[in-house]
Structures are given as structure tokens and as C-alpha cells.
mmCIF entry with sequence, helices, sheets and N, C-alpha, C, O atoms, coordinates in Angstrom:
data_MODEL
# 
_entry.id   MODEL 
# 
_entity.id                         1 
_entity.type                       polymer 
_entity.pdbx_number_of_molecules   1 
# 
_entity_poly.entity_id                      1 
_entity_poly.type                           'polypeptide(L)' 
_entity_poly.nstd_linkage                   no 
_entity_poly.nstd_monomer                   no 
_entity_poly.pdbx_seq_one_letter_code       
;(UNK)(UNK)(UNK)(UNK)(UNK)(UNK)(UNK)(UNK)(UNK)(UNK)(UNK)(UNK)(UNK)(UNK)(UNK)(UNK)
(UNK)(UNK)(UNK)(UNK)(UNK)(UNK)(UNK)(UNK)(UNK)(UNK)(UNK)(UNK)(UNK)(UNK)(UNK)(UNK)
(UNK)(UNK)(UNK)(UNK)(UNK)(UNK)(UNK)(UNK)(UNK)(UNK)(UNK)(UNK)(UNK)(UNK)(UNK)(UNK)
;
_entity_poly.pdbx_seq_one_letter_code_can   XXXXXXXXXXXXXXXXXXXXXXXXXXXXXXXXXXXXXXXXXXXXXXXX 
_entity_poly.pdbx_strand_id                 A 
# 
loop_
_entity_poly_seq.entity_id 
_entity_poly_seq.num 
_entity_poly_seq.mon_id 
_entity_poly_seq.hetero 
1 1  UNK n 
1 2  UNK n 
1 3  UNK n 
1 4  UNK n 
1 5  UNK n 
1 6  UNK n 
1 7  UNK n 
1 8  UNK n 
1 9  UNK n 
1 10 UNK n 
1 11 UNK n 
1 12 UNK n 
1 13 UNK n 
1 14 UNK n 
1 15 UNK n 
1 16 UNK n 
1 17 UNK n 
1 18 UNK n 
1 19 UNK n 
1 20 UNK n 
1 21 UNK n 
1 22 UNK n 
1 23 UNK n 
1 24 UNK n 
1 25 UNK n 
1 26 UNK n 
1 27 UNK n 
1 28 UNK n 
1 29 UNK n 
1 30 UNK n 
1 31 UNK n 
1 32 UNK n 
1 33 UNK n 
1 34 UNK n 
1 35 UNK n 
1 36 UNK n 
1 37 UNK n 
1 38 UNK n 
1 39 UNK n 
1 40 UNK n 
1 41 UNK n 
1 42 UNK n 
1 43 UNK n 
1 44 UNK n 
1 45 UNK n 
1 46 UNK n 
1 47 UNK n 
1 48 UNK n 
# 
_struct_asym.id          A 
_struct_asym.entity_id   1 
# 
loop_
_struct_conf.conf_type_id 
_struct_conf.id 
_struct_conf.pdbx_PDB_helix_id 
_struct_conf.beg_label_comp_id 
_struct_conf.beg_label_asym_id 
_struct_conf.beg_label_seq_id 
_struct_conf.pdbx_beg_PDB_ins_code 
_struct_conf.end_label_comp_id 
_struct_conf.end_label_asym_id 
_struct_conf.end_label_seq_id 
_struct_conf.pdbx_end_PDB_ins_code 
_struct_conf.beg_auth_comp_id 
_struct_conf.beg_auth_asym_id 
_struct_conf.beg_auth_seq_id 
_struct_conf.end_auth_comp_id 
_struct_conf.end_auth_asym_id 
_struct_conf.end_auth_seq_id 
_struct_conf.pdbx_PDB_helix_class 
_struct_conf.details 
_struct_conf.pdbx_PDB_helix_length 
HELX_P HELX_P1 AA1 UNK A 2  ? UNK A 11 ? UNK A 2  UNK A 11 1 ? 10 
HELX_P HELX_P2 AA2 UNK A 13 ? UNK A 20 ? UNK A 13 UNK A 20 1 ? 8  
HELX_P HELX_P3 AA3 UNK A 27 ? UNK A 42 ? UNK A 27 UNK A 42 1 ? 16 
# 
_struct_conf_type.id          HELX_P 
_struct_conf_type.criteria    ? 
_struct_conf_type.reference   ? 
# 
loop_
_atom_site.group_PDB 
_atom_site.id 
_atom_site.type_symbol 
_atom_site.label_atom_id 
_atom_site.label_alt_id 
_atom_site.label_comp_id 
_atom_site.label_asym_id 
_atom_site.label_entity_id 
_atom_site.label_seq_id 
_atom_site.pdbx_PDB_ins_code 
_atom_site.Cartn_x 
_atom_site.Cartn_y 
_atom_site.Cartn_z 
_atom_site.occupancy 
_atom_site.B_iso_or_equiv 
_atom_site.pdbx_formal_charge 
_atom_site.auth_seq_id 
_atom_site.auth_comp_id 
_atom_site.auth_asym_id 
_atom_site.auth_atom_id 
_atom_site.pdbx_PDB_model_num 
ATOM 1   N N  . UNK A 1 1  ? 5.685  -79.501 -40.868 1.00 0.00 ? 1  UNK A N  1 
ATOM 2   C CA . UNK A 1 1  ? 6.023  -78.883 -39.623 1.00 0.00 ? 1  UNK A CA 1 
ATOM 3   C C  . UNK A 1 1  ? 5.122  -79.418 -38.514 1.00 0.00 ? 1  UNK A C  1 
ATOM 4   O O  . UNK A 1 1  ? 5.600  -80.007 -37.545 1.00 0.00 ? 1  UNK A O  1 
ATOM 5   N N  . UNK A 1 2  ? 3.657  -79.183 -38.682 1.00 0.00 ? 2  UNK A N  1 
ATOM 6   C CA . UNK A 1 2  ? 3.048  -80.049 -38.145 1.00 0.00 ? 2  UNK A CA 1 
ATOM 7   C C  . UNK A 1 2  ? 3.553  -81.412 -37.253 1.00 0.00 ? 2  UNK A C  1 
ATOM 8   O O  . UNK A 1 2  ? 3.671  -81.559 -36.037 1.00 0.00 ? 2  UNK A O  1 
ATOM 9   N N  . UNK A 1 3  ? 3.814  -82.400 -38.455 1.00 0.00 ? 3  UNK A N  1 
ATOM 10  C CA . UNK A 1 3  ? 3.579  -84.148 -38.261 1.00 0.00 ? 3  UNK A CA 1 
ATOM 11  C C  . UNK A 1 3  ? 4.730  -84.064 -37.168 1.00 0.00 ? 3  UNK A C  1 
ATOM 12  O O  . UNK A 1 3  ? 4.762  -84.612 -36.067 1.00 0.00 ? 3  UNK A O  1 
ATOM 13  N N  . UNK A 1 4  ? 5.868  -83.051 -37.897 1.00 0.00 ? 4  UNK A N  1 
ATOM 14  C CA . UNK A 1 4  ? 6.990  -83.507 -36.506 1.00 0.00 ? 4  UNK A CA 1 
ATOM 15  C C  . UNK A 1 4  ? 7.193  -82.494 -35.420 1.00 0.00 ? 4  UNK A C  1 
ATOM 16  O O  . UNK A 1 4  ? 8.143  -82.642 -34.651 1.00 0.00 ? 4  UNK A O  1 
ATOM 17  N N  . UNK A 1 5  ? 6.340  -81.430 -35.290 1.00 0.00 ? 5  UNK A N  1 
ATOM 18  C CA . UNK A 1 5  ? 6.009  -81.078 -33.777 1.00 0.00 ? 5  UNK A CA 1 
ATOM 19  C C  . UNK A 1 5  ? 4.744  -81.989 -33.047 1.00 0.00 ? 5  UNK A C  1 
ATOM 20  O O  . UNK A 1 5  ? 4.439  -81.627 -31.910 1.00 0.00 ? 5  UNK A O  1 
ATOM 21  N N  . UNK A 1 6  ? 4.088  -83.002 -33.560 1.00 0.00 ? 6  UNK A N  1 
ATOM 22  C CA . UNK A 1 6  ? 3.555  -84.087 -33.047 1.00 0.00 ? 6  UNK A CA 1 
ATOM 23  C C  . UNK A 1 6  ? 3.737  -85.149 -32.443 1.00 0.00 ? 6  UNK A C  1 
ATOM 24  O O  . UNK A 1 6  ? 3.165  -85.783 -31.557 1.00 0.00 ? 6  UNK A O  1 
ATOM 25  N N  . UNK A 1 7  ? 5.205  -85.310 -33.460 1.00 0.00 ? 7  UNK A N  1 
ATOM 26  C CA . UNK A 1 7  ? 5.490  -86.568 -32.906 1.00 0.00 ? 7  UNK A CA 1 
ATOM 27  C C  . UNK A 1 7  ? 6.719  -86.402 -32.675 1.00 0.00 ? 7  UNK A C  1 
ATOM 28  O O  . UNK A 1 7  ? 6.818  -87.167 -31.715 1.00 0.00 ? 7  UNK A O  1 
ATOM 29  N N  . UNK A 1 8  ? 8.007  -85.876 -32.858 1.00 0.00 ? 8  UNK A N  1 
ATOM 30  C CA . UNK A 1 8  ? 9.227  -85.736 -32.478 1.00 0.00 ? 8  UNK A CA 1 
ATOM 31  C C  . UNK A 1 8  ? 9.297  -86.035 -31.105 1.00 0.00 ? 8  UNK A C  1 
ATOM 32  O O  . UNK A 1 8  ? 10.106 -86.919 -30.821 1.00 0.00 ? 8  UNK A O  1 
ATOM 33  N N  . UNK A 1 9  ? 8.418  -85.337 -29.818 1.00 0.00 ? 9  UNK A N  1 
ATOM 34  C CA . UNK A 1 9  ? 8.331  -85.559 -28.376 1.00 0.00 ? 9  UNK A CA 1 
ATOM 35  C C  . UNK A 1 9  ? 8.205  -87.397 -28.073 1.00 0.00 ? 9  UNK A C  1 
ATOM 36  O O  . UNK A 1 9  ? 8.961  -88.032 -27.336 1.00 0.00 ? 9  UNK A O  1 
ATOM 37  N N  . UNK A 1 10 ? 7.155  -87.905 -28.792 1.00 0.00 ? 10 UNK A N  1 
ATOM 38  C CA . UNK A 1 10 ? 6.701  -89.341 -28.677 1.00 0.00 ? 10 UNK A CA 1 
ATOM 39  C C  . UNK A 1 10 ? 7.839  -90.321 -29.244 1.00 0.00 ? 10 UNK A C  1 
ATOM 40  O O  . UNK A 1 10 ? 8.281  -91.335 -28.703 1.00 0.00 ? 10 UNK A O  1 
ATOM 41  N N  . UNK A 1 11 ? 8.092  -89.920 -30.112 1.00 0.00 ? 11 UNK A N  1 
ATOM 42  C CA . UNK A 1 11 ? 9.140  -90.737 -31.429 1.00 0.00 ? 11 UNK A CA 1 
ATOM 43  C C  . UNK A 1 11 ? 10.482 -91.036 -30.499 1.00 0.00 ? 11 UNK A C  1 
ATOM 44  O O  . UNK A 1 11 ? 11.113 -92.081 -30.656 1.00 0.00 ? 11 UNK A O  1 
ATOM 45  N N  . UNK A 1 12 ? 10.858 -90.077 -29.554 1.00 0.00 ? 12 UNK A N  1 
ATOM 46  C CA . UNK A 1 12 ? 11.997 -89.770 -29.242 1.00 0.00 ? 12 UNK A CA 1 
ATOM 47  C C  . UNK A 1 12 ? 12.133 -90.079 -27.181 1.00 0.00 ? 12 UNK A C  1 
ATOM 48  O O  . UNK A 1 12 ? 12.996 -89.923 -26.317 1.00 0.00 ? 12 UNK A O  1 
ATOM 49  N N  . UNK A 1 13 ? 10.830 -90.529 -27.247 1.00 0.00 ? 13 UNK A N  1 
ATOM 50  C CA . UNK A 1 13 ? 10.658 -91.003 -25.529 1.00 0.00 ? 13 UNK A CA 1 
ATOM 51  C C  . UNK A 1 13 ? 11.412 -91.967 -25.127 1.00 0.00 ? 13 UNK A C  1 
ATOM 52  O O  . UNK A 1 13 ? 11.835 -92.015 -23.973 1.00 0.00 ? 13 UNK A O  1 
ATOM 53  N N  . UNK A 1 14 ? 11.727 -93.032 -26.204 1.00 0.00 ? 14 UNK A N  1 
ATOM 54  C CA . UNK A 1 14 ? 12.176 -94.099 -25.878 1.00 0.00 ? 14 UNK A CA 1 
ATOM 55  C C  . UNK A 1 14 ? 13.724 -93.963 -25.417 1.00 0.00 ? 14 UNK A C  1 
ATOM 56  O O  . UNK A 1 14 ? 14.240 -94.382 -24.380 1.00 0.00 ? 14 UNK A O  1 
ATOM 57  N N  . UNK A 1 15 ? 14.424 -93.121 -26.694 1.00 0.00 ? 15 UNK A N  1 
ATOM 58  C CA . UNK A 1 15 ? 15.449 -92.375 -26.049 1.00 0.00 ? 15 UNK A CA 1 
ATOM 59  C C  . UNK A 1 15 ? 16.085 -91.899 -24.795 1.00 0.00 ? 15 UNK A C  1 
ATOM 60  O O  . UNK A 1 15 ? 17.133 -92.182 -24.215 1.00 0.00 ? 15 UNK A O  1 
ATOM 61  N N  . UNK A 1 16 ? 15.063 -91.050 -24.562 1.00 0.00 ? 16 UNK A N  1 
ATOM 62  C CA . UNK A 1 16 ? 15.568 -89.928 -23.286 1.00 0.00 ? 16 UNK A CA 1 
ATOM 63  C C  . UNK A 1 16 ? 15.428 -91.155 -22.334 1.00 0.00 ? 16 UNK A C  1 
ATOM 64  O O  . UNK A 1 16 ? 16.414 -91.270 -21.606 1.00 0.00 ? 16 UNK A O  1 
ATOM 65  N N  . UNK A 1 17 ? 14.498 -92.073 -22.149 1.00 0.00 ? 17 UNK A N  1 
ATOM 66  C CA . UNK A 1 17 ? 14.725 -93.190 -21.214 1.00 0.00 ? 17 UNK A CA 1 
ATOM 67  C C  . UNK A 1 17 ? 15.610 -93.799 -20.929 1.00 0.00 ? 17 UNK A C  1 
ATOM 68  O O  . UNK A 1 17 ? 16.070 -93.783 -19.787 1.00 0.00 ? 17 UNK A O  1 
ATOM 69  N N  . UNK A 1 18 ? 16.151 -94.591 -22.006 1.00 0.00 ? 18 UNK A N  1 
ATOM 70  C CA . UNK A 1 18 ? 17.054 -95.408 -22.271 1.00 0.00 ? 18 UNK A CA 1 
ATOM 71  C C  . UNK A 1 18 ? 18.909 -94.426 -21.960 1.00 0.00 ? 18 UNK A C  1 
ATOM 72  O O  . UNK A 1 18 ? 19.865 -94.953 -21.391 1.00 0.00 ? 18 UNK A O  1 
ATOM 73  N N  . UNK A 1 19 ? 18.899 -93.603 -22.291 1.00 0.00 ? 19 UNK A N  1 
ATOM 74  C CA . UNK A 1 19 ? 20.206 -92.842 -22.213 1.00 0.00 ? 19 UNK A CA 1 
ATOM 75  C C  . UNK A 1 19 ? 20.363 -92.092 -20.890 1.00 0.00 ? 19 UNK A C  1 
ATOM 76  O O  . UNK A 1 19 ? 21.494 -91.913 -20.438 1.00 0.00 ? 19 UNK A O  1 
ATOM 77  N N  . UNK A 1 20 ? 19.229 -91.627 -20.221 1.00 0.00 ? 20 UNK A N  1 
ATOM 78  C CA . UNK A 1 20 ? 18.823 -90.725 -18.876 1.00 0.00 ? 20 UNK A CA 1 
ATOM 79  C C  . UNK A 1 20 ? 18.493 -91.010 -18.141 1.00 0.00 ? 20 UNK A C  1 
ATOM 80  O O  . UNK A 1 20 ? 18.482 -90.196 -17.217 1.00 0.00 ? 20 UNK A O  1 
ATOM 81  N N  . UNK A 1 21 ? 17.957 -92.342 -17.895 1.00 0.00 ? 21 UNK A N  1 
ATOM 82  C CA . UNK A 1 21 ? 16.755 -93.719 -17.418 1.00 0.00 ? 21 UNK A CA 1 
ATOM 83  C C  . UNK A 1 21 ? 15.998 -92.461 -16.556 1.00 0.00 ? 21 UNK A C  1 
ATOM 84  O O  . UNK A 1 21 ? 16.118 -92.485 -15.331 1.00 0.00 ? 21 UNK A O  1 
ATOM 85  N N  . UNK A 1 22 ? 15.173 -91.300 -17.224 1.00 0.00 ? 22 UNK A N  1 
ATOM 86  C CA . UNK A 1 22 ? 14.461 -90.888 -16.592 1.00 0.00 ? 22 UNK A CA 1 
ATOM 87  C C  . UNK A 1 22 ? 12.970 -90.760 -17.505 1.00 0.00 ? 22 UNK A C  1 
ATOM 88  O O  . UNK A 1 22 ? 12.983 -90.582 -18.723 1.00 0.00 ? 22 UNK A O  1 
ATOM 89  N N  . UNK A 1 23 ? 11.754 -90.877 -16.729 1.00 0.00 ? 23 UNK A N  1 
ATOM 90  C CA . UNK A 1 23 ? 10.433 -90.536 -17.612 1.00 0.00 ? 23 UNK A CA 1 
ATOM 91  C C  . UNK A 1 23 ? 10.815 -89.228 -18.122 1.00 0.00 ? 23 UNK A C  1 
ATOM 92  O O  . UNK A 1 23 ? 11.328 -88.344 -17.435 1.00 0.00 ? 23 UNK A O  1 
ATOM 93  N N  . UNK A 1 24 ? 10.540 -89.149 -19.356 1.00 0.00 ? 24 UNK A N  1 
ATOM 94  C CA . UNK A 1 24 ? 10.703 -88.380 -20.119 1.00 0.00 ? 24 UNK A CA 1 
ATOM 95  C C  . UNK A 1 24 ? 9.928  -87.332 -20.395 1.00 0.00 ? 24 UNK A C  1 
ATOM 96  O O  . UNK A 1 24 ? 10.481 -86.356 -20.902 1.00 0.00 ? 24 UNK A O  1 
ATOM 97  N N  . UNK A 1 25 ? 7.984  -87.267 -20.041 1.00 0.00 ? 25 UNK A N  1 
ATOM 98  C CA . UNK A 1 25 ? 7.095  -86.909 -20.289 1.00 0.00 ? 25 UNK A CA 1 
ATOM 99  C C  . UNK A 1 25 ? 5.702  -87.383 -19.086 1.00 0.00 ? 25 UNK A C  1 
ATOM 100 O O  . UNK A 1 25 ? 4.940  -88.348 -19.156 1.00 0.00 ? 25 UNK A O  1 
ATOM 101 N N  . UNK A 1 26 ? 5.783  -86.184 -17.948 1.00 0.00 ? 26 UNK A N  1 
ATOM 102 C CA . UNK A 1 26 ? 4.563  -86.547 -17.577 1.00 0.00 ? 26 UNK A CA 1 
ATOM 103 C C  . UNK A 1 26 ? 3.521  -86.531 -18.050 1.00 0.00 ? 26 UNK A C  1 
ATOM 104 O O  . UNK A 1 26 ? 3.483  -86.211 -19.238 1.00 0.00 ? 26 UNK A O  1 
ATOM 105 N N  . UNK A 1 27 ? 1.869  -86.951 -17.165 1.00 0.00 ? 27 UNK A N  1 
ATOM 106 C CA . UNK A 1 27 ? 0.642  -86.246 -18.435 1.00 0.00 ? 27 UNK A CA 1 
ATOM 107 C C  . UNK A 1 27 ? 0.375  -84.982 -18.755 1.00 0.00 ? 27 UNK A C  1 
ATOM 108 O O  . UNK A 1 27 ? -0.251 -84.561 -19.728 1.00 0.00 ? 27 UNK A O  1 
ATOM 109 N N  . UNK A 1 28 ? 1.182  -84.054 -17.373 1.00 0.00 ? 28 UNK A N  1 
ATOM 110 C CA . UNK A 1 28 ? 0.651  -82.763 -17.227 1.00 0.00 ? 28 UNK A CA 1 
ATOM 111 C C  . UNK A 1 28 ? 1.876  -81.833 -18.652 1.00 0.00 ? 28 UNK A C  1 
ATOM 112 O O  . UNK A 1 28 ? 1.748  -80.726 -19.175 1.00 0.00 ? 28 UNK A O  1 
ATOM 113 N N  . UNK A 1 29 ? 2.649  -82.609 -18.792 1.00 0.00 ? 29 UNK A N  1 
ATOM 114 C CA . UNK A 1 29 ? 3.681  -82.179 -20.005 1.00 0.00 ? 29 UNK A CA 1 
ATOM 115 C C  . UNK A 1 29 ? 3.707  -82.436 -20.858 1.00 0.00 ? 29 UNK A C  1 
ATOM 116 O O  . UNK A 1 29 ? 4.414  -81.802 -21.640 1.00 0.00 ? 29 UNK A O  1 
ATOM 117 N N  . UNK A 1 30 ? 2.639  -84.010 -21.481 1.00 0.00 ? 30 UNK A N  1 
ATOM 118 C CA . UNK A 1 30 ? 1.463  -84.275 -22.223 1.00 0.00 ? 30 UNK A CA 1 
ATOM 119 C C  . UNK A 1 30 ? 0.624  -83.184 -23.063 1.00 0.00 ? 30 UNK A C  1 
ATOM 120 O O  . UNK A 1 30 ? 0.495  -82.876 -24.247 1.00 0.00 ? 30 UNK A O  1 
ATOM 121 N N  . UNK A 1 31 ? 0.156  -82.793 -21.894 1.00 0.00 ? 31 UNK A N  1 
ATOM 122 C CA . UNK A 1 31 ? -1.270 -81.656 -22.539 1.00 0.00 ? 31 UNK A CA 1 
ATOM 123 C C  . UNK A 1 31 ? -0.684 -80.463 -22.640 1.00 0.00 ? 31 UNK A C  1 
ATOM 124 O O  . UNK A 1 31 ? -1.232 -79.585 -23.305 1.00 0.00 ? 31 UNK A O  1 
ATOM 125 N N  . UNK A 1 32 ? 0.354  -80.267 -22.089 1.00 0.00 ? 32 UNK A N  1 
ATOM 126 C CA . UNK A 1 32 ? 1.069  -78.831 -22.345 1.00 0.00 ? 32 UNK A CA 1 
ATOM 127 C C  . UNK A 1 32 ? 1.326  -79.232 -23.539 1.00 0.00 ? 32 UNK A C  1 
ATOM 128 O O  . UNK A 1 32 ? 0.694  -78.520 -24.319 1.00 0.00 ? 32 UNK A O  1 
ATOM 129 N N  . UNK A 1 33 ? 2.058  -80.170 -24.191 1.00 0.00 ? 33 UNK A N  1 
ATOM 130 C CA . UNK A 1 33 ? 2.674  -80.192 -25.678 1.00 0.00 ? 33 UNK A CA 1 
ATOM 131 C C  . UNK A 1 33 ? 1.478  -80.577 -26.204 1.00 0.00 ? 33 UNK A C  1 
ATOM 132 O O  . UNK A 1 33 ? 1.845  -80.317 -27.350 1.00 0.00 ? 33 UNK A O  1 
ATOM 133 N N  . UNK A 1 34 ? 0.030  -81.091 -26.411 1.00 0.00 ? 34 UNK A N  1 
ATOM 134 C CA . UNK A 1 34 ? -0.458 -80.681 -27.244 1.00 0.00 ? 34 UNK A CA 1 
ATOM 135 C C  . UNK A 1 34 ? -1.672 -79.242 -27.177 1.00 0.00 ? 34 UNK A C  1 
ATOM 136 O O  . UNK A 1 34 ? -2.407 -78.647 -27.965 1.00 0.00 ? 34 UNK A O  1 
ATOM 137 N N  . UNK A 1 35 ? -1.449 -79.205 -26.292 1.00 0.00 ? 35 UNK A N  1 
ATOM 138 C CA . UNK A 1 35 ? -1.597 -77.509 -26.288 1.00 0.00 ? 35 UNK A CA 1 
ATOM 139 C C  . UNK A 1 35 ? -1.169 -76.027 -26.711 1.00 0.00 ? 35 UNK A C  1 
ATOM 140 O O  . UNK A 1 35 ? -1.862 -75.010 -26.689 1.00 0.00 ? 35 UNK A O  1 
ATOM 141 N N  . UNK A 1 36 ? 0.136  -76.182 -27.093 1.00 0.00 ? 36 UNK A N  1 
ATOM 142 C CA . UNK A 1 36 ? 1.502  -75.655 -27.815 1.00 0.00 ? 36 UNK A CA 1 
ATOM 143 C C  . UNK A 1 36 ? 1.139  -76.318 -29.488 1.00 0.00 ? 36 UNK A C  1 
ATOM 144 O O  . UNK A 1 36 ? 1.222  -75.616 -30.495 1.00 0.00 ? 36 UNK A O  1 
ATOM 145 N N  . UNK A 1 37 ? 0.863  -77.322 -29.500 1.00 0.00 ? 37 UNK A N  1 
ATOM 146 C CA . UNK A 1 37 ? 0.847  -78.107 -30.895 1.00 0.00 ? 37 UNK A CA 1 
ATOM 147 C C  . UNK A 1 37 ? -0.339 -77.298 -31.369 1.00 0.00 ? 37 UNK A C  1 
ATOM 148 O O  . UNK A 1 37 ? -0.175 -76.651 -32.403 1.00 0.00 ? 37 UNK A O  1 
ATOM 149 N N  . UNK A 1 38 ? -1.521 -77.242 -30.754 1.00 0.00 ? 38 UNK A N  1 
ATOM 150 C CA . UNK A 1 38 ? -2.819 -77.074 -31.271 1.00 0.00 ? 38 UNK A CA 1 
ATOM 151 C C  . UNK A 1 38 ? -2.995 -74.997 -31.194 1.00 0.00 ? 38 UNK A C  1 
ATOM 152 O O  . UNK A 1 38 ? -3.767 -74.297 -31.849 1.00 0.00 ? 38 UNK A O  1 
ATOM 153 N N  . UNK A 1 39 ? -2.253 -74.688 -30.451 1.00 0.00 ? 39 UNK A N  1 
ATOM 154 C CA . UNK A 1 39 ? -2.157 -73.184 -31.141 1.00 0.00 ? 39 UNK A CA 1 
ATOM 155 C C  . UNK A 1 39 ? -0.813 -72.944 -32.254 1.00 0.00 ? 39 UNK A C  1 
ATOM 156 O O  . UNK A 1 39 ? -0.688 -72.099 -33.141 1.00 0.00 ? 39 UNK A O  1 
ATOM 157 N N  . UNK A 1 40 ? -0.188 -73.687 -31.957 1.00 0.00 ? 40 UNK A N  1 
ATOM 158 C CA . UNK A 1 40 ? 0.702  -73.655 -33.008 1.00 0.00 ? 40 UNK A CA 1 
ATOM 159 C C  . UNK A 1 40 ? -0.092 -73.778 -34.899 1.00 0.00 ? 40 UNK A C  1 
ATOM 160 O O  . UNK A 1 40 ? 0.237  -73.215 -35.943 1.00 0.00 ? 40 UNK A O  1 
ATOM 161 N N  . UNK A 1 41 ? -1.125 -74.713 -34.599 1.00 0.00 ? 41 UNK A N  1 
ATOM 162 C CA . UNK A 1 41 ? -1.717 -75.005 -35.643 1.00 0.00 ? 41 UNK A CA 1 
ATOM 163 C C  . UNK A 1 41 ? -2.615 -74.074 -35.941 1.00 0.00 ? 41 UNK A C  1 
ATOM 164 O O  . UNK A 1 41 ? -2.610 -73.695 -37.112 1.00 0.00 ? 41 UNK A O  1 
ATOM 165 N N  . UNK A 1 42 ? -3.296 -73.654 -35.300 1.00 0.00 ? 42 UNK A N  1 
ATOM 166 C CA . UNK A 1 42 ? -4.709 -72.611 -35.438 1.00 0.00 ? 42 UNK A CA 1 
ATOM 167 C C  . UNK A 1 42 ? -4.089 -70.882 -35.428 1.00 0.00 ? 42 UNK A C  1 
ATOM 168 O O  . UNK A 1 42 ? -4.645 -69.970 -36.039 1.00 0.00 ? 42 UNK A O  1 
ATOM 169 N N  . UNK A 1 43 ? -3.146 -70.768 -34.798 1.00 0.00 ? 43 UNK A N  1 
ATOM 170 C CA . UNK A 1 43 ? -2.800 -69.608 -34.471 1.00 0.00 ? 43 UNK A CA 1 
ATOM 171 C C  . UNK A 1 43 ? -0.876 -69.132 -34.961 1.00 0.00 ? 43 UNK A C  1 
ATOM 172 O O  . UNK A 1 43 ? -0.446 -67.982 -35.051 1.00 0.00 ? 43 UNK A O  1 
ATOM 173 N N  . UNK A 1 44 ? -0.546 -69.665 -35.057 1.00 0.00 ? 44 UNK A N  1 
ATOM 174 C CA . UNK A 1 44 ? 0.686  -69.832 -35.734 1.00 0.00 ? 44 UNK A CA 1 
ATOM 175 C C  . UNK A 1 44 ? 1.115  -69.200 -37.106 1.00 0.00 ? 44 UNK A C  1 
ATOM 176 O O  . UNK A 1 44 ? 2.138  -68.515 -37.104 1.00 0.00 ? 44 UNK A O  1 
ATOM 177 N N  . UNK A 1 45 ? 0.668  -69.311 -37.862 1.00 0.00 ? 45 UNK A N  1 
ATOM 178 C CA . UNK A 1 45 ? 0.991  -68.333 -39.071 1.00 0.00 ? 45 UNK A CA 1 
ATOM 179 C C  . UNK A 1 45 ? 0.134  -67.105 -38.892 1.00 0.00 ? 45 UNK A C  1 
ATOM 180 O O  . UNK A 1 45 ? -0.028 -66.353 -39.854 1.00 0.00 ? 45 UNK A O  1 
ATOM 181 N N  . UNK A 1 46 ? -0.408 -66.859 -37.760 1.00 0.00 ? 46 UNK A N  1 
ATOM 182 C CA . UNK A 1 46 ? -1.176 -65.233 -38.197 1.00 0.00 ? 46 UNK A CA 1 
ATOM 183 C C  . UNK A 1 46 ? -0.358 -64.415 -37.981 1.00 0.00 ? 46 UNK A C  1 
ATOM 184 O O  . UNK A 1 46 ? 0.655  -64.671 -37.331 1.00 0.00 ? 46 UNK A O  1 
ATOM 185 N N  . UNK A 1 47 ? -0.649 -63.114 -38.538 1.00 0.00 ? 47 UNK A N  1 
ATOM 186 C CA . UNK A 1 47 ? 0.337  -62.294 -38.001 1.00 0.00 ? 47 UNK A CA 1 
ATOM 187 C C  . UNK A 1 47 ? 0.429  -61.002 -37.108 1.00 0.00 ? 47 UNK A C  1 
ATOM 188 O O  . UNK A 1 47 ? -0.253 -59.978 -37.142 1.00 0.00 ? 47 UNK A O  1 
ATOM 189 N N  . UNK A 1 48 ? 1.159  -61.252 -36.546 1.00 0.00 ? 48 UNK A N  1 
ATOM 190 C CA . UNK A 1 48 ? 1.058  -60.220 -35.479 1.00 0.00 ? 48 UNK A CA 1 
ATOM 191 C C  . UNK A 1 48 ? 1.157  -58.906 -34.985 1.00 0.00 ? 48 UNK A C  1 
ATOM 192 O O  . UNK A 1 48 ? 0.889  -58.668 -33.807 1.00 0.00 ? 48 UNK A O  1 
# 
């Protein structure tokens, strides 16, 4: 679950370019997704 909430966004940039010809990912939408990734990881299975 991890590896491909990591990389699914990156894996798949080339895509949204090529089909949308738009940037796909600023930096500031960058650090939001690994910010989301990294509580997802630490905080994610606890329960609530």
C-alpha cells in the first residue's frame, strides 16, 4: 500500500502530460503528497 501511494502520483506524471499537456504536479502538491504519504504511514492504521 505504501510503495504505490509513493509512487502511483510520479509513475503516472508522464501521462497526465502527454494526454492533458498540462504539469501535472507542482512542488507545493509535491510536499502535500508526501505529507499525506508520511501520515498515512505513521498514523494510518491507528485507531480512532
Amino acid at each position: 500500500m505504501m510503495t504505490g501511494a509513493l509512487t502511483a502520483a510520479q509513475s503516472l506524471m508522464h501521462l497526465v502530460r502527454k494526454l492533458y499537456n498540462v504539469a501535472p504536479m507542482t512542488p507545493e502538491q509535491a510536499e502535500q503528497h508526501a505529507e499525506l504519504a508520511i501520515d498515512m504511514l505513521f498514523n494510518g492504521m491507528l485507531l480512532r
